[in-house]
C-alpha positions in Angstrom: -20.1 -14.9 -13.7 -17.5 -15.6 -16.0 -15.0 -13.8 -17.4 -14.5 -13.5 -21.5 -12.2 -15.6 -23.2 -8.2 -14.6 -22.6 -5.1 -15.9 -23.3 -2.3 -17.3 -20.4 0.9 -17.6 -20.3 3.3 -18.2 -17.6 6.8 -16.7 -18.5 9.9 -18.2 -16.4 12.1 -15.4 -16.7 11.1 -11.7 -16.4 12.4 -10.8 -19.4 9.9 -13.4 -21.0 7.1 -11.4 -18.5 7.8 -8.2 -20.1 7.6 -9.3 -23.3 4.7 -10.9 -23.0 3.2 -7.8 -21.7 4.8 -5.8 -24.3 3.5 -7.8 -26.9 -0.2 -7.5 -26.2 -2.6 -5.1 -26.4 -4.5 -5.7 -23.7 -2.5 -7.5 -21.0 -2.8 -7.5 -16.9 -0.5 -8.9 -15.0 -1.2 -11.9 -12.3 0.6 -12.7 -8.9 -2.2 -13.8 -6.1 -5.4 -12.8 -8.3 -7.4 -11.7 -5.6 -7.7 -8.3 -7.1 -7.9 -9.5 -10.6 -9.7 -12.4 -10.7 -12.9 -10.3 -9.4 -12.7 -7.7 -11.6 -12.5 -9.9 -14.7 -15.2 -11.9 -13.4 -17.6 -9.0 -12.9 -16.2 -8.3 -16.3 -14.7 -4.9 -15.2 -11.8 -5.4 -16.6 -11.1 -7.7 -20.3 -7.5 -8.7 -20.8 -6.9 -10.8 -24.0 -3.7 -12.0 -21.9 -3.2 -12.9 -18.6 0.7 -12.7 -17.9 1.2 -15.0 -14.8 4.4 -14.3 -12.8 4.1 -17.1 -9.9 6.5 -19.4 -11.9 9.6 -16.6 -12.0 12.2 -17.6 -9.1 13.4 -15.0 -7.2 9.8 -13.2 -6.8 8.9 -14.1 -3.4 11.5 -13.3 -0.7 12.0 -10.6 1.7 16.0 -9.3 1.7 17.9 -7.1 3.9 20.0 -4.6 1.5 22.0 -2.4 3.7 20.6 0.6 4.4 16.8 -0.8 3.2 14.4 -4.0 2.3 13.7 -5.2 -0.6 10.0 -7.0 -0.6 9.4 -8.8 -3.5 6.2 -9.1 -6.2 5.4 -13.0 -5.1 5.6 -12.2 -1.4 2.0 -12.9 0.1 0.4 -10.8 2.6 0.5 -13.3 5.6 5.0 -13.4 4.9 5.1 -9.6 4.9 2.6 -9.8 8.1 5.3 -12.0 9.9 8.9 -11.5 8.2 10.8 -10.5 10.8 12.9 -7.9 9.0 9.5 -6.1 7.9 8.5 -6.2 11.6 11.5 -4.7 13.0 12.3 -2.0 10.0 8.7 -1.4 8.7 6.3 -2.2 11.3 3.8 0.2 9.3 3.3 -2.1 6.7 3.9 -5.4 9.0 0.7 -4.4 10.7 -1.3 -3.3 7.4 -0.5 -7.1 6.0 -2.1 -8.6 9.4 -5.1 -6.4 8.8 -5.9 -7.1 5.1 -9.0 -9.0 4.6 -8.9 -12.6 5.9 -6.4 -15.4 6.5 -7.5 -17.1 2.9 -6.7 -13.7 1.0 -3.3 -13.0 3.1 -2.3 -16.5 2.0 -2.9 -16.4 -1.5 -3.2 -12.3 -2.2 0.9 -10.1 -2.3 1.8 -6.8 -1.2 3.3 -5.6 -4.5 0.1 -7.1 -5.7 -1.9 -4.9 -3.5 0.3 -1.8 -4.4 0.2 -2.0 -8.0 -3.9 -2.6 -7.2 -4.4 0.5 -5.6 -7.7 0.6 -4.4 -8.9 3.4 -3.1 -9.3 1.1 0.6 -6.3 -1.0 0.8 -4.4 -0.9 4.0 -0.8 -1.3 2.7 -0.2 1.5 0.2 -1.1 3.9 3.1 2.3 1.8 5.2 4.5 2.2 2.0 3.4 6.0 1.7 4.7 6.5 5.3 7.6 4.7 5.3 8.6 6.9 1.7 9.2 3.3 0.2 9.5 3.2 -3.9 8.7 1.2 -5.9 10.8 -1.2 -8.5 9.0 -1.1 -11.8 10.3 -3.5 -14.9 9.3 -3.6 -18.6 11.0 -4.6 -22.2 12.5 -1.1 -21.6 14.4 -1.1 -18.6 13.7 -0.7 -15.3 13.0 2.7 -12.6 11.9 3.6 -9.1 8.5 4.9 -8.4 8.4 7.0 -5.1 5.4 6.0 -3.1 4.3 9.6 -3.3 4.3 9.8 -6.7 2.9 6.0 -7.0 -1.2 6.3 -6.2 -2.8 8.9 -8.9 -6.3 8.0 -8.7 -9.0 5.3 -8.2 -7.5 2.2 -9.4 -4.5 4.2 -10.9 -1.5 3.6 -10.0 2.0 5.3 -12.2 2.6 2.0 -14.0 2.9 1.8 -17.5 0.9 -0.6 -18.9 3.8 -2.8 -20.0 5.2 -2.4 -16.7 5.8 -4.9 -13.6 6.0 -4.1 -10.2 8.9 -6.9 -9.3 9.8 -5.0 -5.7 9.0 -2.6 -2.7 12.1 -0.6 -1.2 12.0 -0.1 2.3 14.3 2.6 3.8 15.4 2.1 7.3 15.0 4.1 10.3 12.3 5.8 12.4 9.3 4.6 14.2 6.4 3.5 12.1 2.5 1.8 12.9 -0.7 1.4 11.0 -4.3 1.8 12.8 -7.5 1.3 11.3 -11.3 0.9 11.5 -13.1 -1.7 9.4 -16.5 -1.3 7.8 -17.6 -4.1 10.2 -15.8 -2.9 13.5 -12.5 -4.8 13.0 -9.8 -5.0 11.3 -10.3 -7.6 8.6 -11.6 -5.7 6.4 -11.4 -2.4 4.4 -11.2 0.5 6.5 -13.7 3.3 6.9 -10.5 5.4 7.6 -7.0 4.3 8.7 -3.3 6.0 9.4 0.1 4.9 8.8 2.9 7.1 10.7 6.3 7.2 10.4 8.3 9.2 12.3 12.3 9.8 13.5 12.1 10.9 17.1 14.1 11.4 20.0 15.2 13.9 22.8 12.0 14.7 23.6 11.7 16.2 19.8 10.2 15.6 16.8 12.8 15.9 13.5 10.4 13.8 10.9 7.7 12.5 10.5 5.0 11.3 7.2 1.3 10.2 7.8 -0.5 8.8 5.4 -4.0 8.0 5.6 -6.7 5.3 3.1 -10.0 4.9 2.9 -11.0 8.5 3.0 -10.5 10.1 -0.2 -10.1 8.7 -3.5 -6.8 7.4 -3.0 -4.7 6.9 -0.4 -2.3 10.3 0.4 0.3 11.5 2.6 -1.4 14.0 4.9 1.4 17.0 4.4 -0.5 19.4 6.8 -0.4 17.2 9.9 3.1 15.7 9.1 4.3 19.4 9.2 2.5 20.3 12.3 4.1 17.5 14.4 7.2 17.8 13.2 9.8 19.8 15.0 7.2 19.3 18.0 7.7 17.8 21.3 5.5 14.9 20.2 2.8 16.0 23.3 -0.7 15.3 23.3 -1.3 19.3 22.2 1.5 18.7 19.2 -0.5 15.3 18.5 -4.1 17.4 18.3 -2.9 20.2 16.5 -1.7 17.2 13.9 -4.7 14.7 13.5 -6.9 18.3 13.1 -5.2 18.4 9.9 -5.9 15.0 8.8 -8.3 15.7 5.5 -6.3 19.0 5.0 -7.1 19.5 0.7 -8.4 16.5 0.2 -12.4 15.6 -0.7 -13.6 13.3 1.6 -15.6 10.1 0.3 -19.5 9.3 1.5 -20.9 6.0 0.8 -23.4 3.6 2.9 -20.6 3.2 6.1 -19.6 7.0 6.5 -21.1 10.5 5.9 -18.1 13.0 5.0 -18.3 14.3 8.7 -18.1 11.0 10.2 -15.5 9.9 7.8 -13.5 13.4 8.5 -14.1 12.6 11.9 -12.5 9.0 11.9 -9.5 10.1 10.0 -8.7 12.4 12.7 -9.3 10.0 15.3 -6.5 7.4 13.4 -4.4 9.7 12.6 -4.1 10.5 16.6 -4.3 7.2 17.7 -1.3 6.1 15.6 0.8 9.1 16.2 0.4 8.3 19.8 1.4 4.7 18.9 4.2 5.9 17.0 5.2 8.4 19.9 5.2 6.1 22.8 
């Protein structure tokens, strides 16, 4: 299928992005289009402009800033799979990259890409909700941060404006972070059934912090507050790690479809949860 009649442009500035967006009435924006291009040719979404940012410079590197990263909107899955600095400060979200779809997509597709997505499956949002990343957000108007928490509101929905770009992921260092996951076809290429990201700040045998996030469960990826707060201030043990992952769907409805019933899907999410705490812990 083909999607209706739009109009492109391909701004080399940012500040001739936004006001392209800000000048339409219906405008998306387009990095990798592996998200997008789908939608619009299912016809699920009908922008009358297409704002393509692969032509700004400065979009697609991966920079050290002191005390955190800075991943930007043109940076493809595959470079934040195998940056170095996003291996060694935000393992989390190095492993999610590896793990999204197939070599093709994590070539062409971007993280901020992915973020500003949100689907209710992806595997990085759960990394950048773990590692309390934010999120850099540009438009005609100026520019903010987004806290990843405050980030994912729904299905699809994301805390962008709709003149707004994602140009950047912050990254705060520190701590001990993985991602695990189960794909609807048994591996990991592919969308999860259920998946966890940890984060946590340990050492001396305790527990001072920790966040767990978990996608692919409910109808958007979430911090799971409940089990954060029961392992932290624990001696990170297998009963501290239990008591945790039991807490794993704590407030949230959990989604059934044709590859999980609620129980089995409740089930899984403990299971991850547990199994990347006990990553995390190691």
């Amino acid at each position: 299928m083909y999607p209706p009649n739009f109009d492109y442009v391909a701004p080399t500035s940012l500040d001739e992005a936004c006001a392209a967006l800000a000048g339409a009435d219906n405008a998306k924006v387009l990095s990798g289009g592996m998200s997008l291009i789908p939608l619009m040719k299912m016809r699920l979404v009908r922008p009358t402009t297409v704002v393509d940012i692969s032509r700004i410079p400065g979009l697609d590197t991966i920079t050290d800033e002191g005390d955190h990263i800075r991943i930007g909107a043109m940076v493809r899955h595959a470079q934040t799979a195998s940056d170095p600095l996003v291996r060694e400060h935000a393992t989390a979200l190095a492993e999610a990259a590896a793990a999204t779809a197939d070599a093709q997509v994590r070539n062409q597709g971007t993280t901020c890409g992915s973020i500003a997505h949100a689907d209710v499956a992806a595997d990085q949002p759960a990394a950048v909700l773990a590692l309390g990343a934010s999120m850099v957000a540009a438009s005609s108007r100026g520019e903010r941060e987004i806290p990843a928490s405050d980030f994912f509101v729904d299905t699809l929905t994301s805390a962008l404006e709709s003149d707004e770009i994602l140009t950047a992921i912050k990254v705060p260092k520190g701590g001990t972070s993985v991602y695990r996951k189960l794909g609807r076809r048994g591996g990991e290429a592919d969308y999860p059934i259920a998946a966890a990201a940890v984060w946590v700040d340990a050492g001396n045998g305790s527990v001072s912090d920790a966040r767990i996030a978990v996608t692919g469960v409910s109808s958007k990826p979430y911090l799971a507050a409940a089990a954060a707060d029961a392992i932290r201030g624990s001696d990170g043990g297998a009963a501290a790690i239990d008591e945790a992952a039991g807490h794993a769907t704590d407030d949230v409805i959990v989604l059934e479809d044709l590859y999980a019933t609620v129980d089995y899907r409740t089930h899984l999410a403990e299971v991850y949860v547990k199994r990347a705490l006990e990553a995390a812990l190691a």
